[in-house]
C-alpha positions as YAML, in Angstrom:
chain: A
units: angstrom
residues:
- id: 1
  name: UNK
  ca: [-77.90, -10.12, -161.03]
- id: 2
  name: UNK
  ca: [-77.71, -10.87, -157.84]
- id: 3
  name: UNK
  ca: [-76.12, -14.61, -156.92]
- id: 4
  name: UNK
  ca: [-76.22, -15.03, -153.06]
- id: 5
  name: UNK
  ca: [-79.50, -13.17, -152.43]
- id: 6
  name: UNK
  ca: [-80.58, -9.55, -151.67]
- id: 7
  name: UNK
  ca: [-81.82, -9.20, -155.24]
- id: 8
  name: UNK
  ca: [-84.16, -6.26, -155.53]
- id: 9
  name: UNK
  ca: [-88.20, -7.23, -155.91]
- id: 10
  name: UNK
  ca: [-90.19, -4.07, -156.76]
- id: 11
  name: UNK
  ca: [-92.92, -4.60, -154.18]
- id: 12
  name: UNK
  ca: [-96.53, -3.77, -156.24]
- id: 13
  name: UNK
  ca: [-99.00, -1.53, -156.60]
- id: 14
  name: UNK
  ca: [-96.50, 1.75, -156.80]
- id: 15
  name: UNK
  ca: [-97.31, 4.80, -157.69]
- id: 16
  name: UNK
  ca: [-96.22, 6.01, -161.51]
- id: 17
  name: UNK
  ca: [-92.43, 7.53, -161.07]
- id: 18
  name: UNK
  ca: [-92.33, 11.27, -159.99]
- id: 19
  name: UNK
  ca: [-89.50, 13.98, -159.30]
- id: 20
  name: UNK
  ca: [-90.80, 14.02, -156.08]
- id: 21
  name: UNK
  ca: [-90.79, 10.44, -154.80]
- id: 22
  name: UNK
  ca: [-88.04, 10.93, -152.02]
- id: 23
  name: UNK
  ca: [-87.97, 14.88, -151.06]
- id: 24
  name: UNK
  ca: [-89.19, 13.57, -147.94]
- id: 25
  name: UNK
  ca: [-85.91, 11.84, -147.34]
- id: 26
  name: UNK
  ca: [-82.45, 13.30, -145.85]
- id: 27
  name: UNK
  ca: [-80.16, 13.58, -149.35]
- id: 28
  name: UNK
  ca: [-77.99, 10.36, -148.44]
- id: 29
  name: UNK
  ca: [-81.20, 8.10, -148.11]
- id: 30
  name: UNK
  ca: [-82.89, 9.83, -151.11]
- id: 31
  name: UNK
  ca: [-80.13, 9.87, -153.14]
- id: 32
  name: UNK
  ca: [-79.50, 5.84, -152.27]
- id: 33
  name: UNK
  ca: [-83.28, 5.50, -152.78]
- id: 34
  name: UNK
  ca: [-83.36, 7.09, -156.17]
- id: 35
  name: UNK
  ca: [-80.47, 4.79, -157.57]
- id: 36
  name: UNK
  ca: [-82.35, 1.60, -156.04]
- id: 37
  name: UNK
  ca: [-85.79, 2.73, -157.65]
- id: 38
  name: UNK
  ca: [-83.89, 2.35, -161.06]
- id: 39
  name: UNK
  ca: [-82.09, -0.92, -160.51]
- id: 40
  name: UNK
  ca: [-83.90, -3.52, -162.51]
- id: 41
  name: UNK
  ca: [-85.76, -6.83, -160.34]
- id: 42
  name: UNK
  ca: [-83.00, -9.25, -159.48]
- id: 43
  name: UNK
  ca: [-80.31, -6.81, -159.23]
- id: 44
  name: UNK
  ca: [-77.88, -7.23, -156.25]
- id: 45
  name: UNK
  ca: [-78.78, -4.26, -153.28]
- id: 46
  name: UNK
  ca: [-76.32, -5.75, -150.43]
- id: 47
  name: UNK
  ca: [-74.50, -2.92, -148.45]
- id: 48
  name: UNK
  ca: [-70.66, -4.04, -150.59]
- id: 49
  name: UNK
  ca: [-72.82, -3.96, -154.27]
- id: 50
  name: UNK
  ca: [-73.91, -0.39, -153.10]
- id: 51
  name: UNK
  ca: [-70.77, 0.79, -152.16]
- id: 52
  name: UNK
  ca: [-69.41, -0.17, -155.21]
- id: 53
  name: UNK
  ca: [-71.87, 1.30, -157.65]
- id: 54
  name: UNK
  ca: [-71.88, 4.72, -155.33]
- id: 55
  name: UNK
  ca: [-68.68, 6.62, -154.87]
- id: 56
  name: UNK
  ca: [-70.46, 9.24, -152.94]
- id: 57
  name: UNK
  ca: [-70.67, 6.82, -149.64]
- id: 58
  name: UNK
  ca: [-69.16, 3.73, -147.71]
- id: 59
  name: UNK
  ca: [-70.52, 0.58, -146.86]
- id: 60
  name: UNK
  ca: [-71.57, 2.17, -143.18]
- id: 61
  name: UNK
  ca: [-73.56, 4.67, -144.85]
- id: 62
  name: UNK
  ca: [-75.25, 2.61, -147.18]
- id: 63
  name: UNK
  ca: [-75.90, 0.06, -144.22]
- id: 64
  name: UNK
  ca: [-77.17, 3.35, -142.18]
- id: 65
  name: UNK
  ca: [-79.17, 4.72, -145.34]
- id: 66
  name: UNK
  ca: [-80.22, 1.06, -145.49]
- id: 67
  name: UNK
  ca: [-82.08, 1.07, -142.20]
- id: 68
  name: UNK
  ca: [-83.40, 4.88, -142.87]
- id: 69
  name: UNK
  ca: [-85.08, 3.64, -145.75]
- id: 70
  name: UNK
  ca: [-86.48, 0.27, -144.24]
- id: 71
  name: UNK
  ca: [-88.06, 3.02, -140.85]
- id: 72
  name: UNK
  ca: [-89.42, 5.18, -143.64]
- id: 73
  name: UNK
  ca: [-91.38, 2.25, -145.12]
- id: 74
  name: UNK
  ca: [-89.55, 1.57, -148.51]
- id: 75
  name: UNK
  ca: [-87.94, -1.81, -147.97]
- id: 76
  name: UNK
  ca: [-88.05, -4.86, -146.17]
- id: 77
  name: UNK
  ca: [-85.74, -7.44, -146.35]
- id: 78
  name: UNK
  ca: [-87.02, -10.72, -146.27]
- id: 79
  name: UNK
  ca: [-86.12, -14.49, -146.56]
- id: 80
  name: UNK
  ca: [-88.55, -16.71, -149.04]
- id: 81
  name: UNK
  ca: [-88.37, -19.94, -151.37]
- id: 82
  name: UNK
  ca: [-86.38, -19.91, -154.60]
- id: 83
  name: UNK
  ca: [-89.84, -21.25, -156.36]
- id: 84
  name: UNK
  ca: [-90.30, -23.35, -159.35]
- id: 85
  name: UNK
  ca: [-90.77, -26.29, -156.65]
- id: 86
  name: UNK
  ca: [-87.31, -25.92, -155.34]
- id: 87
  name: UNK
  ca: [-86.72, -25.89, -151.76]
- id: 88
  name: UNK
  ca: [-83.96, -23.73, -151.74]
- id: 89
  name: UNK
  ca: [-84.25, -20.22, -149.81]
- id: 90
  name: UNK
  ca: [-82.88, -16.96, -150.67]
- id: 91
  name: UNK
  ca: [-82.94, -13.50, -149.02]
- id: 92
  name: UNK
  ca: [-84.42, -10.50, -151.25]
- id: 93
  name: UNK
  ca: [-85.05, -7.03, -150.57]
- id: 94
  name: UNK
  ca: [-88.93, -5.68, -151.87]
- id: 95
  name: UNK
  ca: [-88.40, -2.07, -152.21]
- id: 96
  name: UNK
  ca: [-91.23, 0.02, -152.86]
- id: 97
  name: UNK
  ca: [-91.73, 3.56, -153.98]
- id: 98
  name: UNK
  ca: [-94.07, 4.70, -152.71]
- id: 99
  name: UNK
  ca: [-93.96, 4.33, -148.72]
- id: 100
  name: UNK
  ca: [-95.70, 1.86, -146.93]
- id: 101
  name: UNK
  ca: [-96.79, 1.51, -143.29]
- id: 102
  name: UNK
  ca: [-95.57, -2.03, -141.21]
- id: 103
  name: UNK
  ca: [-99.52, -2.63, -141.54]
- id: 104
  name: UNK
  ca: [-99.12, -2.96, -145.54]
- id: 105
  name: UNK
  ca: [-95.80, -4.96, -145.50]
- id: 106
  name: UNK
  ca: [-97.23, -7.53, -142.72]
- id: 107
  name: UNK
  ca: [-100.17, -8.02, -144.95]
- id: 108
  name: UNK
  ca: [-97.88, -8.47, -148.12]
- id: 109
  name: UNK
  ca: [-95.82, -10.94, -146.37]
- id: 110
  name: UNK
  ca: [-98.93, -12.16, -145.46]
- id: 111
  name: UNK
  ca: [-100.56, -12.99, -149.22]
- id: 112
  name: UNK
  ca: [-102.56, -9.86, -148.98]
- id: 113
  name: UNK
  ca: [-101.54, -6.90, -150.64]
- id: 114
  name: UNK
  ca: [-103.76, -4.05, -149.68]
- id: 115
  name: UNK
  ca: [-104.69, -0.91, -152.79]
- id: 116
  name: UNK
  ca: [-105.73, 1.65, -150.07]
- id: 117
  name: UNK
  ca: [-102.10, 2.77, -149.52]
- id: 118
  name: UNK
  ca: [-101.04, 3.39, -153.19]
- id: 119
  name: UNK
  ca: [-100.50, 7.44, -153.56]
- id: 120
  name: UNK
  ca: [-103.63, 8.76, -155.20]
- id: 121
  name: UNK
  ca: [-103.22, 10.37, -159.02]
- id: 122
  name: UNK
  ca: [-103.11, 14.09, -159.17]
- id: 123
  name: UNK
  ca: [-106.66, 14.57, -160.93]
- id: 124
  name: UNK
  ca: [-106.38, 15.99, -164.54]
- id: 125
  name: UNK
  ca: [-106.56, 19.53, -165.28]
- id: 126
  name: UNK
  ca: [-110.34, 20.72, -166.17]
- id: 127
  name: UNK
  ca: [-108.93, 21.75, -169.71]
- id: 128
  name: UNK
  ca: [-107.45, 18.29, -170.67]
- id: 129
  name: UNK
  ca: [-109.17, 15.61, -172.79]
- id: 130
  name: UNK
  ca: [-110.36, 12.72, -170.81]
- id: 131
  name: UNK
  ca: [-109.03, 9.55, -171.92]
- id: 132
  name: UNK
  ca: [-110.16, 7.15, -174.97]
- id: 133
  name: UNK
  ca: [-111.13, 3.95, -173.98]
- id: 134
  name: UNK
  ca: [-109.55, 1.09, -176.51]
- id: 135
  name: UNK
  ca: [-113.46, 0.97, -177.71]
- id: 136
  name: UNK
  ca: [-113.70, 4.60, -178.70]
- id: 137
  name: UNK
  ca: [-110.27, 4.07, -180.09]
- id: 138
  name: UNK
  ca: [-111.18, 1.14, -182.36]
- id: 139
  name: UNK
  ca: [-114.52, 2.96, -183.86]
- id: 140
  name: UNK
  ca: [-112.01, 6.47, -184.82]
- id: 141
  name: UNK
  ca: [-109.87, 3.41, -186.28]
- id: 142
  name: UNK
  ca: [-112.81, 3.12, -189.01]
- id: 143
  name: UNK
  ca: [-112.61, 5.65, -190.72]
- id: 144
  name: UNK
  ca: [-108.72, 5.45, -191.45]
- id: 145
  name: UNK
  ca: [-109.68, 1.69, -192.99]
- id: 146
  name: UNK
  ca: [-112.76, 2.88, -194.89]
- id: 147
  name: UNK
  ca: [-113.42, 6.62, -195.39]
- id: 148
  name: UNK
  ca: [-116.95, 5.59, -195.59]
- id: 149
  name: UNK
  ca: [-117.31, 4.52, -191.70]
- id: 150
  name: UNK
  ca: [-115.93, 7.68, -190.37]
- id: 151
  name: UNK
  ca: [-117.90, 8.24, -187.72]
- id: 152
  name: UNK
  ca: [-118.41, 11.71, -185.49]
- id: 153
  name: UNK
  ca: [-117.01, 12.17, -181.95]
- id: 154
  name: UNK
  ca: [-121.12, 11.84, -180.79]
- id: 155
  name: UNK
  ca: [-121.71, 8.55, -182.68]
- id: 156
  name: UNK
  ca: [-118.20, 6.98, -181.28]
- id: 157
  name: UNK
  ca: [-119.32, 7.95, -177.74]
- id: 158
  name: UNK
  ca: [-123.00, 6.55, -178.36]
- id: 159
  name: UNK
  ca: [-121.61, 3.45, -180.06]
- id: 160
  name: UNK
  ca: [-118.63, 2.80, -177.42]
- id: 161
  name: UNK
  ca: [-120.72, 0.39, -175.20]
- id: 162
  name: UNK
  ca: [-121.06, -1.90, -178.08]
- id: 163
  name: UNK
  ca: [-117.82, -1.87, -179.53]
- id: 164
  name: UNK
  ca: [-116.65, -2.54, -175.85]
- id: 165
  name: UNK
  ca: [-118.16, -5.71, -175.75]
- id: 166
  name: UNK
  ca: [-116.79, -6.62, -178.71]
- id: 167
  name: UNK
  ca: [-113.38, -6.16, -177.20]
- id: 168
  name: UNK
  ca: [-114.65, -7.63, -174.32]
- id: 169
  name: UNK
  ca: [-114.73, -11.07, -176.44]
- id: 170
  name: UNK
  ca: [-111.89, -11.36, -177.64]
- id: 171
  name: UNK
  ca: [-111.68, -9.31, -180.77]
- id: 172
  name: UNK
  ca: [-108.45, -7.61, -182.01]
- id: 173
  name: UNK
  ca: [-108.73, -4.20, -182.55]
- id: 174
  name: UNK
  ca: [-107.42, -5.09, -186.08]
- id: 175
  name: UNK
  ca: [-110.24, -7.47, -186.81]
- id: 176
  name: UNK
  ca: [-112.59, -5.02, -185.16]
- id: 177
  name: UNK
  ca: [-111.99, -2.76, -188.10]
- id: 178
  name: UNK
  ca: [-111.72, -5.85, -190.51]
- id: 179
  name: UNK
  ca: [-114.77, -7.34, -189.85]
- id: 180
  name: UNK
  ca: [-116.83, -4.05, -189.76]
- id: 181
  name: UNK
  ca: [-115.50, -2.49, -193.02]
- id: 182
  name: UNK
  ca: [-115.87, -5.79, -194.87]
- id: 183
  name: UNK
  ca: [-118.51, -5.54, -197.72]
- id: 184
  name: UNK
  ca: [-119.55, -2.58, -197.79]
- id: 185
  name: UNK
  ca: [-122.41, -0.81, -199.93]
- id: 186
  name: UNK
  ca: [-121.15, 2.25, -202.86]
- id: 187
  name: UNK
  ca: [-122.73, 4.65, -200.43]
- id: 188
  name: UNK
  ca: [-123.30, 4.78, -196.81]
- id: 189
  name: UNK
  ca: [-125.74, 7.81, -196.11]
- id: 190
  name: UNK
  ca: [-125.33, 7.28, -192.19]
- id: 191
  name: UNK
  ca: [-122.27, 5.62, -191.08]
- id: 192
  name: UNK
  ca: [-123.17, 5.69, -187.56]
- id: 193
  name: UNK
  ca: [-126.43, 3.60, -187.73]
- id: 194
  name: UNK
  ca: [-124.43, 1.56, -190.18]
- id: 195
  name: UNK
  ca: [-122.17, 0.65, -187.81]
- id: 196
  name: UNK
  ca: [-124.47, 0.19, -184.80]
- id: 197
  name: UNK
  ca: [-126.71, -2.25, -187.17]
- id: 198
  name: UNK
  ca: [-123.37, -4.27, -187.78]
- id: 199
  name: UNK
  ca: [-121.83, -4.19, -184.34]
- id: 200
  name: UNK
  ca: [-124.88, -5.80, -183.01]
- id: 201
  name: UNK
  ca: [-125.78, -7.95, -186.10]
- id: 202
  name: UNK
  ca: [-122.34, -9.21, -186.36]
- id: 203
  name: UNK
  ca: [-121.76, -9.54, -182.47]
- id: 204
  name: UNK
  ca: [-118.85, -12.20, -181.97]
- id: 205
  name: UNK
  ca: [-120.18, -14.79, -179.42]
- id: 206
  name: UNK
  ca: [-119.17, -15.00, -175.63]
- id: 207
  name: UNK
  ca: [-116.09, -17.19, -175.34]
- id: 208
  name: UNK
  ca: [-115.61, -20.74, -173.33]
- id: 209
  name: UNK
  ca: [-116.56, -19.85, -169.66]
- id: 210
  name: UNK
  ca: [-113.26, -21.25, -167.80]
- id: 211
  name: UNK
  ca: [-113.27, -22.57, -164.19]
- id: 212
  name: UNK
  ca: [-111.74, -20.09, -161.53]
- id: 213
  name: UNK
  ca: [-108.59, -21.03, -160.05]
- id: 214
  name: UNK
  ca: [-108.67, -22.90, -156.86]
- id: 215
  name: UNK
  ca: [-107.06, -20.98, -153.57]
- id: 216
  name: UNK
  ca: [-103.63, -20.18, -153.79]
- id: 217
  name: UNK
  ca: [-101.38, -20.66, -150.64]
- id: 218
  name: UNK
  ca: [-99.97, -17.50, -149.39]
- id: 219
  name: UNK
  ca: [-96.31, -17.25, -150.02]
- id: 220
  name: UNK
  ca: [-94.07, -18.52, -147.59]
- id: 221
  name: UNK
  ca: [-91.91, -15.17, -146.51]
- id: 222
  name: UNK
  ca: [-89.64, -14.92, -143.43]
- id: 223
  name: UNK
  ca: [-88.69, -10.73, -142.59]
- id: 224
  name: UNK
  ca: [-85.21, -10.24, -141.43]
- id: 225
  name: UNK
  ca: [-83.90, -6.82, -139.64]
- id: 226
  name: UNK
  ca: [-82.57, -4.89, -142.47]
- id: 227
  name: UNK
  ca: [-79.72, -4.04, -140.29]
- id: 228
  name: UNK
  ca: [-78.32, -6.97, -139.07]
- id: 229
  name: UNK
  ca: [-80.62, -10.18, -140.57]
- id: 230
  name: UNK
  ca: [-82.11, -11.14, -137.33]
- id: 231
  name: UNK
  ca: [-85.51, -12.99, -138.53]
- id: 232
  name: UNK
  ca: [-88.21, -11.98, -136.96]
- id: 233
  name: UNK
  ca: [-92.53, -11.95, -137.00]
- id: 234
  name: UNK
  ca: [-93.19, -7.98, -138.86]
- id: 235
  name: UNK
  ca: [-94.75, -6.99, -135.31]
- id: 236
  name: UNK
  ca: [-91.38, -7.74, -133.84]
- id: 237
  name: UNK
  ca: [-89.49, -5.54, -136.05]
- id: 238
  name: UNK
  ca: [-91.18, -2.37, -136.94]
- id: 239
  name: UNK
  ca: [-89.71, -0.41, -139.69]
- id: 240
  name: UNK
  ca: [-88.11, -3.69, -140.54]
- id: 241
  name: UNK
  ca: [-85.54, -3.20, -137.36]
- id: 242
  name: UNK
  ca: [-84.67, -4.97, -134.49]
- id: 243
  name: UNK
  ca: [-84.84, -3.48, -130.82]
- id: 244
  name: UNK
  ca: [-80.68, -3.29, -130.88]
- id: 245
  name: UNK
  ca: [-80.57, -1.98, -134.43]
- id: 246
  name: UNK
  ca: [-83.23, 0.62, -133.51]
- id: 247
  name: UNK
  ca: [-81.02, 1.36, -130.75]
- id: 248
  name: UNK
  ca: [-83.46, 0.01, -127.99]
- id: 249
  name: UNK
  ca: [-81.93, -2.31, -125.02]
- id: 250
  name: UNK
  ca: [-83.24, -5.58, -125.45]
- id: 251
  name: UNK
  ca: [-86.00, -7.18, -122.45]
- id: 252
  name: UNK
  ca: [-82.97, -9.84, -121.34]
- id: 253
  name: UNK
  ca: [-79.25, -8.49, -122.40]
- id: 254
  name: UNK
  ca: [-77.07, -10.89, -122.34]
- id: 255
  name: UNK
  ca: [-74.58, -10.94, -119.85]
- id: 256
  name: UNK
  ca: [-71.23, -8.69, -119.99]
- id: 257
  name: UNK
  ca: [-68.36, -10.80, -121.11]
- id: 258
  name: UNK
  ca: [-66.60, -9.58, -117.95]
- id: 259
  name: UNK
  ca: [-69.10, -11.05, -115.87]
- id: 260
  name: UNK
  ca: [-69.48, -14.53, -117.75]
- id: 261
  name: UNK
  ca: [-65.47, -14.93, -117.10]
- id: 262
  name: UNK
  ca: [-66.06, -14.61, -113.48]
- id: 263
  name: UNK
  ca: [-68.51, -16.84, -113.04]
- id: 264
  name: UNK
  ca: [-66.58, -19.52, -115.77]
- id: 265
  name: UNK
  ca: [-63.65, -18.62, -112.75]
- id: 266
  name: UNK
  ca: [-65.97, -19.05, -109.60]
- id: 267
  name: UNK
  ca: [-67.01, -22.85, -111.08]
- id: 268
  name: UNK
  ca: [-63.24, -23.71, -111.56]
- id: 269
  name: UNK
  ca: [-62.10, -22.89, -108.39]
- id: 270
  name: UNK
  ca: [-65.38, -24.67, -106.67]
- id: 271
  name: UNK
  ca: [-64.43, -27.75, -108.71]
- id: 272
  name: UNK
  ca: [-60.92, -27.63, -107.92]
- id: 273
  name: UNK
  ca: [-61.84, -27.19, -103.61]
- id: 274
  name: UNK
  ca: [-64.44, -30.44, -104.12]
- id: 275
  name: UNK
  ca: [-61.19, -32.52, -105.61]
...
């Protein structure tokens, strides 16, 4: 785990795991990326961790691959509260997946975590059997509890709406098949009206109504450059950079030592010609 900080947070809303989820990358980054994706939350991703656990590269590749990764939209290092009430701040890394644009992280920082940008599902092939829903499930289930409730594919279709709600209430699918199988007749001549008479005679009632939960305050998260820690606003480090670690001149560079030294020299001597 880690103890200072940089422990991994799986950012949410990722697409299922594929082969595929970094052939977009160079081999360094999607090798890195690949061994982060399969860290457990909480473990330690700092650049001397990585090193460590990958013999393949330094700590100034990782620290490069590091900032790839962050441009490409699968990190972003950030500085929040420890929680539980505690003041205390750490820094953590959410790594994602499943790329995200600066628009998606700014909004997750933010409190709002946008859907739009998780990758969509490859639609099933024409020939493969849609789904069961846990409703069609539990009326199959009958017939391995009674043989005298088996019901047809049809009749578990027609009668999935009302075994839903049923499930919808609060009912196990244990007790689902408890409840329905419970005293019945020698001889059922049609299990499927059988079991639509019961699932609407014996029809569990709604449960308590609870209040909704007030507003929640949006978390408190401060983004650092993933290169050198810098905090920043997101719109002030895109791809989770700052302007020097993107390679950019900053607006106002600070002055060359050289020329600080001078000046420090030009004072002096002015001081020393006023004495």
């Amino acid at each position: 785990m880690a103890a200072p900080g940089y422990g991994k947070r799986s950012a949410p809303g990722e697409a299922p795991r594929r082969r595929d989820d970094f052939t977009h990358l160079p081999a360094r980054e999607a090798s890195i990326a690949t061994h982060i994706d399969r860290l457990p939350d909480g473990a330690a991703i700092d650049t001397k961790t990585l090193a460590k656990e990958l013999a393949a590269y330094g700590q100034q590749a990782i620290r490069t691959a590091l900032n790839a990764l962050s441009i490409a939209g699968h990190l972003r290092r950030v500085r929040e509260p420890v929680g539980d009430g505690r003041t205390q701040w750490v820094f953590r890394t959410y790594f994602s997946r499943t790329a995200r644009s600066d628009a998606w992280w700014s909004r997750f920082l933010a409190g709002d975590v946008p859907e739009t940008e998780v990758e969509p599902q490859a639609p099933a092939p024409q020939d493969r059997q849609p789904k069961r829903t846990d409703a069609y499930e539990a009326l199959a289930a009958l017939g391995r509890t009674d043989a005298r409730l088996t019901l047809s594919a049809a009749e578990c279709k027609a009668l999935e709406p009302l075994a839903a709600e049923w499930l919808a209430r609060g009912v196990r699918s244990a007790d689902f098949a408890t409840t329905l199988t419970a005293g019945l007749p020698d001889v059922i001549h049609s299990p499927g009206a059988f079991t639509r008479k019961r699932l609407v005679d014996k029809l569990p009632p709604e449960p308590p109504q609870t209040p909704p939960p007030g507003p929640q305050a949006p978390p408190r998260r401060i983004m650092e450059c993933t290169g050198c820690g810098k905090p920043g606003r997101p719109e002030a480090l895109p791809g989770g950079l700052c302007r020097p670690c993107r390679g950019e001149v900053p607006d106002d560079p600070a002055p060359a030592a050289d020329w600080i030294h001078s000046q420090v020299d030009r004072l002096r001597a002015a001081a020393r010609q006023a004495r």
